[in-house]
Legacy VTK file of the C-alpha trace (Angstrom):
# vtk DataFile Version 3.0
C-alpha trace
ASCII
DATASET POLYDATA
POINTS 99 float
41.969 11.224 -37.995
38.097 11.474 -38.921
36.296 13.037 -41.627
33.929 15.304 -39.044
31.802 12.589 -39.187
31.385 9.514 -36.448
33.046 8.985 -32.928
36.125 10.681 -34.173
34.756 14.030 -33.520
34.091 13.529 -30.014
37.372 12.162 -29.195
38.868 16.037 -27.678
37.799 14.647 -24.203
39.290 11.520 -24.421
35.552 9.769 -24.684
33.415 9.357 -27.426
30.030 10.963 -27.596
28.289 7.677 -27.186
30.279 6.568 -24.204
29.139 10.427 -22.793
25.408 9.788 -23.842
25.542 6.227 -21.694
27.454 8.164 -18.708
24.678 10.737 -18.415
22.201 8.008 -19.041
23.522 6.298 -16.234
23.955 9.380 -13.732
20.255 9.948 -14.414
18.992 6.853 -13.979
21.599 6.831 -10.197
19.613 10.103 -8.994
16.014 9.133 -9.869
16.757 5.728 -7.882
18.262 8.133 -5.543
15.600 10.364 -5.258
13.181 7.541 -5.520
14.547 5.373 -2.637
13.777 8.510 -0.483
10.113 9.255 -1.391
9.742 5.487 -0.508
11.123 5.983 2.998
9.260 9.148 3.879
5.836 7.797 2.235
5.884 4.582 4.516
7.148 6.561 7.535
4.350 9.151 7.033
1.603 5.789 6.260
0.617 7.069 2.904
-2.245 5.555 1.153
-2.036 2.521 -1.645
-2.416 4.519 -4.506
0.924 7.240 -3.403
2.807 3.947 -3.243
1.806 2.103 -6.239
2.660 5.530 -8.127
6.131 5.013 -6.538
6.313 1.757 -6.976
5.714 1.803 -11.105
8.626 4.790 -10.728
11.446 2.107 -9.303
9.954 -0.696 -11.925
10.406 1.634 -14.746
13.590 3.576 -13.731
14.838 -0.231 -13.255
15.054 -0.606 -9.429
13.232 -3.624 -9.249
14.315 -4.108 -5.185
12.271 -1.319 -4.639
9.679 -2.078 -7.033
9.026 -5.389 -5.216
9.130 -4.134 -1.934
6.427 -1.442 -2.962
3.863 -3.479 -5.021
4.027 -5.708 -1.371
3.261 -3.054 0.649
0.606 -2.064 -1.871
-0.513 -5.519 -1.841
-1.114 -6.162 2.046
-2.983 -2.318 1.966
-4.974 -3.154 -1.037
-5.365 -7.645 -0.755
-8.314 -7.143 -3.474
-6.970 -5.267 -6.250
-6.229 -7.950 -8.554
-4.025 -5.249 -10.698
-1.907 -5.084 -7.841
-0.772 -8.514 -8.135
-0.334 -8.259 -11.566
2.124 -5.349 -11.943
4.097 -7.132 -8.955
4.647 -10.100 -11.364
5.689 -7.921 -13.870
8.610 -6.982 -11.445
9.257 -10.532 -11.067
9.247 -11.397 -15.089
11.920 -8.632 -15.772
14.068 -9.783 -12.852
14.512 -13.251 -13.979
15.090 -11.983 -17.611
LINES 1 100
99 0 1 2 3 4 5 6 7 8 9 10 11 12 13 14 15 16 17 18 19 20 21 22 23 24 25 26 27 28 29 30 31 32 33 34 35 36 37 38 39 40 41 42 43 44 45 46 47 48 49 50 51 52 53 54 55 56 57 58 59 60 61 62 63 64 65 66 67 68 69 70 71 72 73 74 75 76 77 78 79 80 81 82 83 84 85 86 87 88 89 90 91 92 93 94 95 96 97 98
């Protein structure tokens, strides 16, 4: 049994408290890609400008949906063929996917 200290006294609901705090980390991360993926669709369905989509686009790179992320900072990218920064924050996306 445990000493009211550690795992131990999490174990009542048959998990411990970290495996909870990665479950919840997980569900959260699930509805913000969620949520994400459909701001994406209705911004490019309703032709918002560059700077609505590059604003989404850092939201799927940093919740981890790099798919999205990619897909964004191209869109961004054909609207917006000048902005050097553009570019760069796309190859950021492509850095952490070949990590």
């Amino acid at each position: 049994m445990g000493n009211g200290r550690g795992p131990d006294t999490q174990r009542y609901t048959g998990c411990t408290a970290t495996g909870s705090l990665a479950f919840w980390r997980l569900l959260q991360r699930a509805c913000l890609v969620t949520l994400n993926v459909a701001i994406v669709h209705t911004a490019v369905a309703a032709g918002e400008d560059a700077s609505v989509l590059r604003g989404q686009a850092e939201m799927s790179f940093n919740t981890g949906d790099l798919p999205a992320a990619l897909e964004l900072f191209s869109k961004v990218i054909e609207m917006e063929p000048n902005n050097e920064r553009n570019f760069y924050k796309r190859f950021r996306v492509y850095l952490k996917k070949s990590r």
